[in-house]
FIVO-933372 format. One record per atom (N, C-alpha, C): residue in one letter; x, y, z. Coordinates in steps of 0.2 Angstrom, whole numbers, plus 5000, padded with zeros to 4 digits. Layout:
AXYZ/...
***
This chain:
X500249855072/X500449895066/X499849925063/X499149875062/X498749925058/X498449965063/X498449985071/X498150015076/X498550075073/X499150065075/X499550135075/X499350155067/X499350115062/X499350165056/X498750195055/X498350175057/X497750205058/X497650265061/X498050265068/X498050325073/X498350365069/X498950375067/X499550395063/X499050435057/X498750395056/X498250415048/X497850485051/X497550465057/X496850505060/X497250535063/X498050575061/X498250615067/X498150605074/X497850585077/X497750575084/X498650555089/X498750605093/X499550605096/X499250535102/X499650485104/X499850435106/X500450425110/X500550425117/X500950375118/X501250285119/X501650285113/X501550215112/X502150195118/X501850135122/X502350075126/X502450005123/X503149995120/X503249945118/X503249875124/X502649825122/X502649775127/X502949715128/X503349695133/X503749605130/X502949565133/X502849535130/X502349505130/X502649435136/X503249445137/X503249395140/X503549425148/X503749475151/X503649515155/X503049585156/X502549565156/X502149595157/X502049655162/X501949695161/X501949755166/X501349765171/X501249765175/X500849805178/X500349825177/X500449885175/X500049945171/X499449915167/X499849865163/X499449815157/X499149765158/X499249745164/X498649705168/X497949745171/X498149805171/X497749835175/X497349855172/X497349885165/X496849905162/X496649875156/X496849815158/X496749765152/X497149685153/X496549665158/X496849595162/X496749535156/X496649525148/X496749495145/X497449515144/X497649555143/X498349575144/X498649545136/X498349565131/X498449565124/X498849625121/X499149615117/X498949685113/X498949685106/X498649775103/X498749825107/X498149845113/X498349885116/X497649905121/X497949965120/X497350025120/X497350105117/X496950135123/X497150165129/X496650185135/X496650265133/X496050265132/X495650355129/X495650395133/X495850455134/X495750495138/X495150515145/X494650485142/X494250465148/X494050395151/X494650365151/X494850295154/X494550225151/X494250225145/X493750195141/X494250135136/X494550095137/X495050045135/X494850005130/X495350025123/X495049965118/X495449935118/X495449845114/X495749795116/X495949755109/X495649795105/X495749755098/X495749815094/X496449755088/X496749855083/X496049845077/X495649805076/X494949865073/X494549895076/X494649865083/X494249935087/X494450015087/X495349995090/X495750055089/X495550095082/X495750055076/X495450085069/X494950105069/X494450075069/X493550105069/X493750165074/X493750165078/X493650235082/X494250285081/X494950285079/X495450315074/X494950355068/X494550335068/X494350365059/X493550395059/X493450345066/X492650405069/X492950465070/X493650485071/X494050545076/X493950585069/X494150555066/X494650595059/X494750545052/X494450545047/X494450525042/X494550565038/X495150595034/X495250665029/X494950635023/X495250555021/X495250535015/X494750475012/X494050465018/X493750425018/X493850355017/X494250345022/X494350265023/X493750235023/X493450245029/X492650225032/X491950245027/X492150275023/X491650295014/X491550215011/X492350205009/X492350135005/X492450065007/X492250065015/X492150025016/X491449955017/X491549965010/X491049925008/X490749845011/X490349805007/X490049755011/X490749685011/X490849725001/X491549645001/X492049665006/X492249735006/X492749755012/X492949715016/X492249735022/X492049705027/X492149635027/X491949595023/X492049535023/X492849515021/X493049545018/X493749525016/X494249535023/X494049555027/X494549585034/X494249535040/X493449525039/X493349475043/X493649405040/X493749395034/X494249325032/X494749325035/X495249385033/X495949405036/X495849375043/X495349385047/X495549415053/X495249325057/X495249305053/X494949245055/X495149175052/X495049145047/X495349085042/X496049075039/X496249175038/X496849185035/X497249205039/X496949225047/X497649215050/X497749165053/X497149125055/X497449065058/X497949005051/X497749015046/X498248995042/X498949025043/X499049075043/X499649115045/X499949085051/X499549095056/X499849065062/X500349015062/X500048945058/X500348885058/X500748895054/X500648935048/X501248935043/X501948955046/X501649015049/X502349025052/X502549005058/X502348955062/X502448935067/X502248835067/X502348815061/X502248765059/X502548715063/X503148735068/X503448665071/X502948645075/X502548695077/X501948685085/X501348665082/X501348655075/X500648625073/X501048585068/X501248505069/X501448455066/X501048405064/X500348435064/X499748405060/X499848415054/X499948435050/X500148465045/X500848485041/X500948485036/X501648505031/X501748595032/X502148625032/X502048695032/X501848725026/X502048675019/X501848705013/X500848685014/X500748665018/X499848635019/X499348705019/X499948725026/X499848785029/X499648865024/X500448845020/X500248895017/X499748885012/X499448825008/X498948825004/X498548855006/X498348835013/X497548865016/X497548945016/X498348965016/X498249045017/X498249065009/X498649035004/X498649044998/X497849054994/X497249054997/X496649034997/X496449134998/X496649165002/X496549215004/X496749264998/X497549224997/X498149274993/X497649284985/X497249224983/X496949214978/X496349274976/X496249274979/X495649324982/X495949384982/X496149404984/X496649484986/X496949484977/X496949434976/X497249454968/X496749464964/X496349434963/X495749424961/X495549524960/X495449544965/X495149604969/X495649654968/X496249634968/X496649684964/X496949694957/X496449664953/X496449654946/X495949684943/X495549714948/X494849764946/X495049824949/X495449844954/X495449894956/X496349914961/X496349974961/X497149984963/X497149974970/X496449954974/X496649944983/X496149894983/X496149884989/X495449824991/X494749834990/X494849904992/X493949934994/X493749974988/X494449994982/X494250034977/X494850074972/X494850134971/X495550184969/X496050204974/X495750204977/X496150234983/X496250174990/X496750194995/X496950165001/X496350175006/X496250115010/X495550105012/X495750085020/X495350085025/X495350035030/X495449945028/X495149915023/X495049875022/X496149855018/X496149875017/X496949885016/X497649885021/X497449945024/X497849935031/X497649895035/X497049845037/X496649795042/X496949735040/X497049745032/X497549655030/X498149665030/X498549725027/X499149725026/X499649705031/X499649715037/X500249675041/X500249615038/X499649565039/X499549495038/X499749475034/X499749505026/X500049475021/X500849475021/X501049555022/X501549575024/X501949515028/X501849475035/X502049455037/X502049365035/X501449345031/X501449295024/X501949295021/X502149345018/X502649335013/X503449345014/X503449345021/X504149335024/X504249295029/X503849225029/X504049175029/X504349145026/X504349135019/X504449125014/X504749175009/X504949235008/X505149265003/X505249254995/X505849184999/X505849184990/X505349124985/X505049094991/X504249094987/X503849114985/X503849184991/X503149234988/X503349274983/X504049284980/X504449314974/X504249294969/X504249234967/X504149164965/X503449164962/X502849184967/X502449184965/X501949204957/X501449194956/X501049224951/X500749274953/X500449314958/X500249364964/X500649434960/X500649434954/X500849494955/X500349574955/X499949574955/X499649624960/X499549634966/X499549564969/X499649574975/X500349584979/X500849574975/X501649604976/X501649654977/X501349694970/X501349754969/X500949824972/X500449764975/X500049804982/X500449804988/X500649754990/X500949734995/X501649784995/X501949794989/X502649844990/X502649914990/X502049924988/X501649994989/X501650004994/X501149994998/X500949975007/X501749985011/X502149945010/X502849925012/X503449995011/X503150025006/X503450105005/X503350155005/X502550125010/X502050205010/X502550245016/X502350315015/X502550345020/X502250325028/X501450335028/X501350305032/X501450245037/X501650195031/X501850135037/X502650145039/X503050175036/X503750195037/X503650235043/X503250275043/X502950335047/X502750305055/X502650235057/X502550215062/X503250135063/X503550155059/X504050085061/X504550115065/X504750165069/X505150185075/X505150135079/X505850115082/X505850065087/X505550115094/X505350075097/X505250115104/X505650065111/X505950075116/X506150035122/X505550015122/X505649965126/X505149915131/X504949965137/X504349945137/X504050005145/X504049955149/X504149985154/X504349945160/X503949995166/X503649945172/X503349985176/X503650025181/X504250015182/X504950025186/X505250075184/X505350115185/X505550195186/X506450175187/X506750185177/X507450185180/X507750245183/
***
């Protein structure tokens, strides 16, 4: 999600292949035998494998609005938390039967730890990075996004209200509407 919103952002035209990750293609082993995704293969056959790579180099292309300006040092750290403590928090939250180490409300403390912070940070300012939508913005927003619909009438419930109110922004931008199009499943089989 934040690969395409970023491509989407930077104008850059794409062929998206929707993947089952559990019938894997071909194609998708080929140029990227981690076989993750998303993977974005560049026109000169140069394959990225991670959606902040795709981002960063999305916005090396084309930046109208300076994402990559205000991507500051807290940014930066705030995405590499996302992308590490608070998702693995996420992960169990939301997949809590397969990690019965733990209570699911446990789960979500550890991730409630992040949501803190994001509140915190949206209380000085209207985005993450500053006045305006940021990389540091679209790099979390799925995660919380997907945080918060585990639990819905929890996260409703909550005291997080500028992070709601971030979070409903985000969720009515045009931009991420802009990239929610179902697409088939690609298949390497020629029907």
């Amino acid at each position: 999600m934040r690969a395409r919103m970023a491509l989407k952002y930077a104008g850059i035209a794409i062929e998206i292949r929707e993947i089952s990750l559990r019938d894997k293609p071909a194609h998708l082993l080929e140029v990227s035998p981690k076989a993750t995704v998303p993977v974005l293969v560049l026109l000169d056959g140069a394959v990225l494998e991670q959606s902040l790579d795709i981002m960063h180099w999305a916005l090396q292309q084309r930046d109208i609005d300076g994402w990559l300006l205000a991507h500051d040092e807290q940014a930066q750290q705030l995405i590499a938390e996302n992308d590490t403590s608070f998702k693995q928090a996420l992960d169990r939250y939301k997949y809590a039967i397969r990690f019965p180490e733990q209570a699911m409300e446990d789960y979500r403390s550890q991730g409630e730890a992040f949501l803190a912070k994001l509140e915190q940070r949206l209380t000085q300012t209207s985005f993450l990075a500053g006045k305006q939508m940021s990389l540091a913005d679209i790099a979390i927003f799925p995660f919380i996004r997907q945080f918060s619909a585990v639990d819905a009438d929890w996260f409703e419930s909550t005291k997080y209200i500028k992070l709601k109110a971030w979070l409903s922004l985000m969720v009515e931008s045009e931009l991420f509407n802009s990239i929610m199009n179902k697409h088939p499943v690609y298949s390497d089989v020629e029907n």
